[in-house]
N, C-alpha and C positions, 0 to 999 in steps of 0.2 A: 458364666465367666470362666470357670473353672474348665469346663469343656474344649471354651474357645483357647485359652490360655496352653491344654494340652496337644490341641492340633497345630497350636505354631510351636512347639515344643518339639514335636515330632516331623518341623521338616529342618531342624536345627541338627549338625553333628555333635559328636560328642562332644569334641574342643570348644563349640559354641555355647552347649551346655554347660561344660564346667565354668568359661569365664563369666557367663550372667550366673550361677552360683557364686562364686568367687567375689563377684562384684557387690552385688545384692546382700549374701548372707558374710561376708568379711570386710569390704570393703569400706560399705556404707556404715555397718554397728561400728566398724572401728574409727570411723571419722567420728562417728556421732560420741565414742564413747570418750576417747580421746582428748577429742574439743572441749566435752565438759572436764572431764578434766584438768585440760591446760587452764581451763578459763577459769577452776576453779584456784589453782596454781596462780595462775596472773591475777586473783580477786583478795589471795592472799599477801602475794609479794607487795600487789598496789595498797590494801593495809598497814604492811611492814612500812612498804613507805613513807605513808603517810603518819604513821607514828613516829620514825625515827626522824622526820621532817619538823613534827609537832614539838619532841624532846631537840630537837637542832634550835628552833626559836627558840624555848623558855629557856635552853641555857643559854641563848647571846644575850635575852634580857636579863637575865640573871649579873652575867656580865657586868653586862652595860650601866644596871642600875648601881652595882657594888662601886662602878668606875663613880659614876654621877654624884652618888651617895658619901664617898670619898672625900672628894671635891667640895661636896657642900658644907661636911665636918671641917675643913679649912677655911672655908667662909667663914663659918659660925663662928670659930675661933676668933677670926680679925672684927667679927661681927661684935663680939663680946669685951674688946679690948679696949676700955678704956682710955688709954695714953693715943691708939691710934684715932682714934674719933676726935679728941681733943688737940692732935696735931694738923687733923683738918682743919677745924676752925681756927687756929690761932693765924692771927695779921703778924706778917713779919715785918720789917721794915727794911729790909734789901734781901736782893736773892744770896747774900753770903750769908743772913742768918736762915734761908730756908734750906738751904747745901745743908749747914753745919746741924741742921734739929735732923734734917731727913735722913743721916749718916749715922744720928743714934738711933731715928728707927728703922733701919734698913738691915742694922744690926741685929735684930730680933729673929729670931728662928724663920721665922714666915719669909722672909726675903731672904736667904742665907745661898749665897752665892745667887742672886738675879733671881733665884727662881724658888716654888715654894718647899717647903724641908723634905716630904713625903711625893711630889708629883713632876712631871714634864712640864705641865701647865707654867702662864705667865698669869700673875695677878697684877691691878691697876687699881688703884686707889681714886676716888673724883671727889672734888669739894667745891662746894660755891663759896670760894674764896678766892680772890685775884689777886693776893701776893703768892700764890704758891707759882713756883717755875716749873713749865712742862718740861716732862723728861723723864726717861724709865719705870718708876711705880707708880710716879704722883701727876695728876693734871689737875686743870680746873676743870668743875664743872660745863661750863659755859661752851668747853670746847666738844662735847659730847652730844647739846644736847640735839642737835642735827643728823646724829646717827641712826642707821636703821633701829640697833637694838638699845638703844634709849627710847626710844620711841615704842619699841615693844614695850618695855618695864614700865614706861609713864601710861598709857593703855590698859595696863595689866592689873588688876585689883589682887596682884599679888602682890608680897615682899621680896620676891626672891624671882626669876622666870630664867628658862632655857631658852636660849636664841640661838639660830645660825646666819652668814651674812658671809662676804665676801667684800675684802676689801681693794683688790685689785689695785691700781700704779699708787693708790693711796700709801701705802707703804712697799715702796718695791723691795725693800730689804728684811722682811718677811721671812722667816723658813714658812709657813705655810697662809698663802691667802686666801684657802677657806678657812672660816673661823666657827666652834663650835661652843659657846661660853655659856657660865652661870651668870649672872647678874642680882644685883641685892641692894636696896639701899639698908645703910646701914643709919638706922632710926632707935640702935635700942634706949639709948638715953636720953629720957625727954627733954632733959635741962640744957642740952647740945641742941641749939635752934635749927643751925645751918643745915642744908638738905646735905647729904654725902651719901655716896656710893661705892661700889667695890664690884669689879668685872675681873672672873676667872674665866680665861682663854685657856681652853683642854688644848693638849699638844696634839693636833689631828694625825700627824704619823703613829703618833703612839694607840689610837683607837685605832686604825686599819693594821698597824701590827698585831693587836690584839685579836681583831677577827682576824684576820689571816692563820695566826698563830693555832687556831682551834683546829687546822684543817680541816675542813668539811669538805665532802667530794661534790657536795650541792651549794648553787649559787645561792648568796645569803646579803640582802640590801636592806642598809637603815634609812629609814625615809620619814620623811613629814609630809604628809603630803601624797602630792606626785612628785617630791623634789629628792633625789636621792641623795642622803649624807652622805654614805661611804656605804661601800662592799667591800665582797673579799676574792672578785676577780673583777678588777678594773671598776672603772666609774671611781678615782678616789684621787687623781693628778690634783696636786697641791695648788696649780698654778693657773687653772681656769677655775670658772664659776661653776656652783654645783650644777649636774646635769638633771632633767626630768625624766622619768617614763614613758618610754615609746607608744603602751598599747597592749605592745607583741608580746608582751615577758608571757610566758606560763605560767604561773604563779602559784604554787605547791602547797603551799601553807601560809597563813598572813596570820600574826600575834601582834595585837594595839593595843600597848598603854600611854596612859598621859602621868608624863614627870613635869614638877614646876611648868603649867603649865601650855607645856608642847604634848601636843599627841604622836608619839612619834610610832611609827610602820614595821616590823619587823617580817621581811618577804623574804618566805625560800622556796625558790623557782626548783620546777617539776627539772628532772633528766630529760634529755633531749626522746630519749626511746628507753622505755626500762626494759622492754620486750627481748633486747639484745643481752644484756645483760642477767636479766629470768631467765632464756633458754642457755647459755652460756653457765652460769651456774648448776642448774641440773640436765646441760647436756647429758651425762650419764644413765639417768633415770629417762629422759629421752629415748635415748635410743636404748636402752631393755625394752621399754613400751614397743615401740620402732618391729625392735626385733621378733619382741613377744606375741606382738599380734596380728602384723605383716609379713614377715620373712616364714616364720611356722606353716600359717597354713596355705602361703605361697608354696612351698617347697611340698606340702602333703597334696595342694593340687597338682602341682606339677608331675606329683609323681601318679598320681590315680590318675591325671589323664595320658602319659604314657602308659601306662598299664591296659587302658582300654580301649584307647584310639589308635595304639602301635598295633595292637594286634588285630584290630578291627580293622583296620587297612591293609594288614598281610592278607587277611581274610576274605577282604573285597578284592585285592588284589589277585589272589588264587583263584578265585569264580571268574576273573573277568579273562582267564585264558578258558575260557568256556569254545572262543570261537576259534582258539589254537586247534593243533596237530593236535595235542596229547593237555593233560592236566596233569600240571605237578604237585608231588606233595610238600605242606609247609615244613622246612625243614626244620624251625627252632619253636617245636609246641611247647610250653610253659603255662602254667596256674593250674590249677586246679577250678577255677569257679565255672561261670556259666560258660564263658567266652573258650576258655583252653578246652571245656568239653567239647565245644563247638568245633574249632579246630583240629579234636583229636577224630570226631566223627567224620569231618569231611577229610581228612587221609585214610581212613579205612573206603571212602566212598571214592578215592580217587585208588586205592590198589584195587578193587571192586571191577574195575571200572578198566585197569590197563590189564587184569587177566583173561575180560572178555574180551579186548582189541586185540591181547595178544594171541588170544583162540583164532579168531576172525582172520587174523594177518598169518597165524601157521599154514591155515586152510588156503588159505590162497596164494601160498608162500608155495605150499606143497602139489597144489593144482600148478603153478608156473614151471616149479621144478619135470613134473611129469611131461609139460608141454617140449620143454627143451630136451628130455630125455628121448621125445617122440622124434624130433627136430635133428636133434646126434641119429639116432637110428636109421634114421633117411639117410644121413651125409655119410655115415660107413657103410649103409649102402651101394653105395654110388660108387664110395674109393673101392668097394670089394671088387667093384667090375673092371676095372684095371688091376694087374697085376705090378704093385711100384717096383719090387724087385727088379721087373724086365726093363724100368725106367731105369734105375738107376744103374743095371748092368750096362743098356745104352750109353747114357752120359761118359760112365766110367770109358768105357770103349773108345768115345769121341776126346776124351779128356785123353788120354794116353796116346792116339794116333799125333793128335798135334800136339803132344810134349816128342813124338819122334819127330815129327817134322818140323820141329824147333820156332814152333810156334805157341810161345811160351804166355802172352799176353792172354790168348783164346783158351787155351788150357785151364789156367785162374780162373777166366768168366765162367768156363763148365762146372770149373768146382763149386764155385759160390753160388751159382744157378743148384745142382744139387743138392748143397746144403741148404736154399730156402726149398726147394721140392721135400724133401726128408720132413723137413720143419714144418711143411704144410700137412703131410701125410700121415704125420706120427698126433693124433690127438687122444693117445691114451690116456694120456692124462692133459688138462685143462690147467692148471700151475705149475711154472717153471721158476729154477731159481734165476733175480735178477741179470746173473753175470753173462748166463746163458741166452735170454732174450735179449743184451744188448749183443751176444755173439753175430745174431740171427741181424740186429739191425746193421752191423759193423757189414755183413756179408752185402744186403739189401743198397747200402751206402754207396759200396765198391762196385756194383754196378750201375749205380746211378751215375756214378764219374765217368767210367767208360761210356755212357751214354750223352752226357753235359759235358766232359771234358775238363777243360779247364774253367769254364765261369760257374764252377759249382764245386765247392769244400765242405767238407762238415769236421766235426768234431765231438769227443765222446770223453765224459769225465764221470768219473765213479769213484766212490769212497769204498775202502776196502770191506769196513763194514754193512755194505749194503749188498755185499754178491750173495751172500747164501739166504736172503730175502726171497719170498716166495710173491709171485704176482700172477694171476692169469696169463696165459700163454696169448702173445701179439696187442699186448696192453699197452707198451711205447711205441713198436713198431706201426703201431694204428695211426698215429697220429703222428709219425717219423713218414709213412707213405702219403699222409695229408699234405705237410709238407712241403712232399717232391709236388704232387700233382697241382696245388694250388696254386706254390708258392714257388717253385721254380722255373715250372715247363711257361708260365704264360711272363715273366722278366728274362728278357737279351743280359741284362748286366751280370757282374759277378752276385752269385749266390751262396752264403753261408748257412747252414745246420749246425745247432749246437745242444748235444742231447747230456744234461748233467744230472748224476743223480747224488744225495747226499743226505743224512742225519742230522739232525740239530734239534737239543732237547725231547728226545725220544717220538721225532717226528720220521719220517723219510718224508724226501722232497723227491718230485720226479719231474725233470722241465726240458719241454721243447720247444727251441726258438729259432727261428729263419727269418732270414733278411728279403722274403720274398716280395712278393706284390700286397699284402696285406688287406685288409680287410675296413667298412665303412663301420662306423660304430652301432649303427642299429641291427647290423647286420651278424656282429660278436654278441649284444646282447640278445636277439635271440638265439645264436647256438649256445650259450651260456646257459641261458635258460632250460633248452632241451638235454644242454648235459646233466641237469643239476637234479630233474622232475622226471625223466626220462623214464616211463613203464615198457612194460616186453610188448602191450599192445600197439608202440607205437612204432616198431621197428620194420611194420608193414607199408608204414604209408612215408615216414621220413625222409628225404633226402642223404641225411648223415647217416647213414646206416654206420658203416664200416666205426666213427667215433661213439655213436649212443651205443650200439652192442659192448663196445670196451668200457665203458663208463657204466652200465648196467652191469656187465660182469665185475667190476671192480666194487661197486654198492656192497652188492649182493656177498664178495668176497669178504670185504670187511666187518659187513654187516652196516653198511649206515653210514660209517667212521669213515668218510672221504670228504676231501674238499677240493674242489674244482674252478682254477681259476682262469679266463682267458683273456688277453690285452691284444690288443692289434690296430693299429696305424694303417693306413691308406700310401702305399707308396715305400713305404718302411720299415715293415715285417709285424710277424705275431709270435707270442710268447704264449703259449700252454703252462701251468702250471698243475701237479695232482700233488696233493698231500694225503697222508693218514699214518695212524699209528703205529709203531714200530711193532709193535706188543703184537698185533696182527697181523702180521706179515711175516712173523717167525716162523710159523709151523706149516707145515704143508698139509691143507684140507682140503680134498678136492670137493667142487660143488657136485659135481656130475658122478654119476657112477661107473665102474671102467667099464673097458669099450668091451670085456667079453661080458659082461652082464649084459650091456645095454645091446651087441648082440644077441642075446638068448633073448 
């Protein structure tokens, strides 16, 4: 496994190894380690909560009971009072003497202003007696005994029971018609036959103030049941019946005791999400975690696979000009470890490597030079066999007979005819400066007109800084006589020549452009081609002789440092461009040797 494991390893890059590193050994520990953490975080908080859920209930029963407890010490009180037991039983003989007894005991702390001395609550007094007149503290029994929570307390084998009920249009002038009471008969003295009772009505606003008041952030429901008393966010409206439990509650905590008889519910519902809340809380400690064990060695890979897949693709990138002209060397070696050795080896193998090309290219640099030295030797030859002197004394002769016989037009032609004869004959040297070869084209031009006339103009622009430029001798003029013979002799219409030359950013520019007949496009790209590739062996078999010789002289001139550009339309002329260095065309070096060497 381990084997198999290594060979898909080994057809993976680097970048693909670090991210299944990264993945595997950061990625995955950090979820796994993380997760237990949070979850032990969340097993904590869900704890917390549930405790402070547990102390949320014991204190509403706490509450609750102090309330109930309260209430019942008030009971007990009327419970124990003998004048009021005995005002139940007493037969009145009109309702003005039950007015006038109830008014002294109304008087008594326990009824003191309507209601009891210490509570909100309303208490009610019952007797089975039928002289009492209903009305505010006191009824008859009789009228009771129909009620829900009489019916609890006669059921109940208690003395005393908690009830709740709803009394609805029964009394519509109610502050609240739910109703949550103690009820008692009140039996302490045996010698009092009559049955009597006593109903404390808790003032239900004042319990949901009460819970409300604790503010709790958790929902909190008293119940019996499934029947809900009160909360302390809604479910507590005075004026419908109590409501029931859905089902759907959450239910966080449940605390059940039984007072007088009721078992009442004490529900405090879960948070909707505590999860928001726990990460929210120690967002901070979050994101360190976050930071500490995702961003670190995020950033440490990121930076070791720059370090070794950056330079490992300059490196692949350097071998892959294998099938190039030349190899270059990586220009920005850096490290020291295995990889920058690697690097620094293969730039010694690439200097290695262009001082044998450059042996190899002298030698044959130096065998071309010899051929052309052989090729000059021939061609002064040749001119030795004429004596130009006797030419140009000719010309001279014919120039000056028709300036006497004022024939002034043909004069010009002689001269400018000898000045290209001179020009042709003088190849002592092989570079001339710029201003001079356009002299030679300006003379060439001027005869071209006398020959075309009027449908043929040229034009010549020079920058000043480009005259004492050295080029090889018939370098524009090459492709200034192309030109004429292409681009003029075979168009009737007017024809323009426009030869500019000029510097921009330590360039020289050299352009010739005519409006001639122009050229089909497959036809540009291959002279293009041949100017571009052009070797001395092909000046044998080419058609462009007269352009590959200038453009091979020009190479060879700069060394390399030329660019050659040709355009040309069908019907609408061609545009030459040469570029190359300033820096190399400043000094004059000739390629050839002078002409009395190459004599000897």
């Amino acid at each position: 496994m381990f084997h198999a494991l290594e060979e898909k390893l080994n057809d993976l890059n680097f970048k693909k190894k670090l991210l299944l590193f990264y993945l595997f050994c950061v990625l995955v520990p950090l979820f796994l380690t993380d997760g237990i953490i949070l979850f032990l975080f969340q097993r904590s908080e869900t704890a917390e909560l549930q405790t402070r859920m547990e102390n949320m209930a014991s204190a509403v029963q706490y509450d609750l009971s102090y309330t109930l407890e309260e209430a019942a010490s008030e009971i007990t009180s009327v419970y124990l009072n003998r004048t009021l037991n005995e005002f139940l039983e007493q037969n009145y003989e009109s309702a003005l003497d039950f007015w006038e007894a109830s008014l002294e005991i109304t008087d008594m702390a326990y009824f003191g202003s309507g209601s009891s001395a210490s509570r909100d609550g309303w208490m009610v007094l019952y007797g089975d007696n039928e002289t009492i007149v209903n009305g505010g503290h006191f009824y008859s029994l009789s009228d009771a005994k129909n009620t829900e929570w009489y019916q609890q307390l006669e059921n109940s084998d208690l003395d005393m029971v908690l009830c709740y009920y709803y009394v609805g249009e029964s009394d519509p002038s109610a502050t609240s018609q739910r109703r949550i009471s103690l009820v008692r008969w009140l039996n302490y003295y045996k010698d009092l036959q009559s049955d009597k009772l006593m109903r404390l009505d808790l003032d239900y606003s004042t319990l949901v103030r009460r819970l409300t008041n604790m503010n709790y952030d958790l929902s909190v429901y008293i119940c019996s049941g499934d029947t809900i008393l009160y909360a302390n966010d809604g479910h507590s409206a005075t004026k419908t019946d109590f409501e029931s439990l859905s089902g759907e509650e959450k239910i966080g905590c449940e605390l059940d005791y039984t007072v007088y008889g009721m078992t009442l519910r004490i529900l405090v519902m879960e948070p909707e999400s505590s999860i928001p809340a726990f990460l929210l809380e120690h967002l901070p400690w979050i994101l360190l975690m976050i930071a500490a064990n995702l961003m670190l060695p995020m950033f440490l890979t990121f930076a070791i696979n720059r370090s070794l897949t950056t330079r490992i693709q300059e490196l692949s990138g350097a071998f892959e000009q294998v099938n190039s002209d030349s190899l270059k060397e990586i220009e920005n070696v850096r490290g020291t470890d295995e990889i920058g050795g690697l690097m620094r080896n293969y730039n010694r193998m690439v200097r290695r490597q262009q001082e044998l090309i450059q042996t190899v290219y002298k030698d044959k640099l130096e065998r071309q030079e010899m051929a052309l030295a052989r090729q000059r030797a021939e061609l002064l030859a040749l001119h030795s066999q004429i004596n130009p002197h006797f030419l140009f004394n000719v010309l001279e002769s014919i120039r000056m007979h028709s300036i006497l016989k004022k024939e002034d037009e043909t004069a010009e032609m002689i001269e400018r005819l000898a000045l290209l004869q001179r020009q042709n004959v003088n190849w002592s040297e092989d570079s001339i400066p710029v201003s001079e070869e356009l002299r030679f084209v300006d003379a060439y031009l001027k005869l071209q007109q006398y020959r075309f006339g009027e449908r043929f103009s040229y034009e010549i622009e020079m920058e000043k800084e480009c005259e004492d430029l050295y080029i090889p001798r018939l370098t524009i003029a090459t492709f200034v006589e192309n030109a004429c013979v292409h681009g003029i002799e075979k168009k009737p219409s007017q024809v323009w020549i426009y030869i500019r030359v000029y510097c921009k950013e330590d360039w020289v520019y050299m352009e010739v452009e005519d409006t001639g007949v122009g050229m089909e496009e497959d036809q540009v790209s291959s002279i293009l081609e041949k100017l571009r590739t052009c070797e001395m062996d092909e000046l044998m078999n080419s058609k462009h002789v007269g352009m590959i010789n200038a453009c091979l002289r020009m190479r060879m001139w700069t060394k390399g440092m030329v660019e050659f550009e040709l355009e040309s339309e069908k019907g609408v002329g061609t545009f030459f461009l040469l570029r190359a260095p300033m820096s190399v065309l400043e000094k004059k070096e000739d390629t050839y040797e002078n002409e009395g060497n190459a004599g000897g």
